[in-house]
C-alpha positions as CSV (number, residue, x, y, z in Angstrom):
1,X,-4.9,7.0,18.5
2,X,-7.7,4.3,18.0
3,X,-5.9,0.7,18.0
4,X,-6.1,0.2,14.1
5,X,-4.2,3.6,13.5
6,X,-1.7,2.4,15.9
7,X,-0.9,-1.3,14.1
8,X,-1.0,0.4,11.0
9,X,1.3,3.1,12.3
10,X,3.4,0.1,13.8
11,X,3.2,-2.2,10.4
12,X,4.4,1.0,8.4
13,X,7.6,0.9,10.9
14,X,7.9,-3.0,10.5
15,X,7.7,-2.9,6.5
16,X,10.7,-0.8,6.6
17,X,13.0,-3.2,8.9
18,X,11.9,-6.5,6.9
19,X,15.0,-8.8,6.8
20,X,14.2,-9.3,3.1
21,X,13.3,-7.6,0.3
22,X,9.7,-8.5,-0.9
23,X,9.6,-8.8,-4.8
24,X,7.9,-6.5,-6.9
25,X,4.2,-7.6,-7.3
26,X,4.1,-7.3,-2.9
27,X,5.6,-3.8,-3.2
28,X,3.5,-2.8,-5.4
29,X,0.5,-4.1,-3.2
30,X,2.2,-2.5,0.1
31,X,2.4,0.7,-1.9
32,X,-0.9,0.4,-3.2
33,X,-3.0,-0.1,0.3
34,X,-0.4,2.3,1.6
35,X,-1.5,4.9,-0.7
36,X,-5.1,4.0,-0.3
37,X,-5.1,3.9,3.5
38,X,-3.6,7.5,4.0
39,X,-4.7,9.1,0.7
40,X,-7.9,7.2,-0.5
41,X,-8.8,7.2,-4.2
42,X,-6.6,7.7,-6.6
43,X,-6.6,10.9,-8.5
44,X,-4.7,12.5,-11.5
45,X,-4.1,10.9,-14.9
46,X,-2.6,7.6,-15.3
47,X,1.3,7.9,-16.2
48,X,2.1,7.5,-20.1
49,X,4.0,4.3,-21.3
50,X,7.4,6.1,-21.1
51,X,6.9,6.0,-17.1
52,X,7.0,1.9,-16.6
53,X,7.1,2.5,-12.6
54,X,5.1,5.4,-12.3
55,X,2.2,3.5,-14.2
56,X,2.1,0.3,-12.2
57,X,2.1,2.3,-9.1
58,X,-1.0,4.1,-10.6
59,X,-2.3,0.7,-11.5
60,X,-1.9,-0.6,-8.3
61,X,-3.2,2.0,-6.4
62,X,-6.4,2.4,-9.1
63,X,-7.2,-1.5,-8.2
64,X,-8.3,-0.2,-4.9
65,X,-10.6,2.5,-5.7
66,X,-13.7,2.0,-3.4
67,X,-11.5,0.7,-0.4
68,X,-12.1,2.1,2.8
69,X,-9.5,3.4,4.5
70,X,-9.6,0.9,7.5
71,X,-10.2,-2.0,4.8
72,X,-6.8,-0.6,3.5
73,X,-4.8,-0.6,7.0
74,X,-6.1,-4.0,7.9
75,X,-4.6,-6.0,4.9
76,X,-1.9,-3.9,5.1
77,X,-1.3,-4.6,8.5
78,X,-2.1,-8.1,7.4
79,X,0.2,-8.1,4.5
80,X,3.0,-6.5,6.5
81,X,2.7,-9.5,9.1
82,X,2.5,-12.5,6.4
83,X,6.4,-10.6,5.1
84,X,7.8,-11.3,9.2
């Protein structure tokens, strides 16, 4: 496992032990390079208005269409370590 994979890998563990909750806008950001970092470019239609959550997460996730996928691990890795 290359050393990227592994903080990423570590930072995924790390998000999910955080002594406090983040507020929306930064979960929706973790989600989004998440998404982006293990799954790439979004796909699929964009969730209709009755599906508030489901449609930001899209959102999110859309923002980062073109991101690489180790572009994606390093600000989450990044991101993960500003919440510590």
């Amino acid at each position: 496992m290359d050393d990227l994979n592994a903080r990423f890998q570590q930072a995924v563990t790390e998000s999910r032990q955080l002594t406090s909750r983040p507020d929306n806008m930064t979960l929706l950001q973790l989600y989004a390079l998440y998404k982006q970092a293990t799954e790439g470019d979004v796909t699929g239609e964009r969730p209709g208005f009755s599906d508030l959550v489901g449609r930001a997460k899209w959102d999110g996730w859309a923002g980062l269409r073109g991101t690489s996928t180790d572009d994606a691990m390093t600000r989450y890795v990044d991101l993960v370590d500003s919440l510590k």
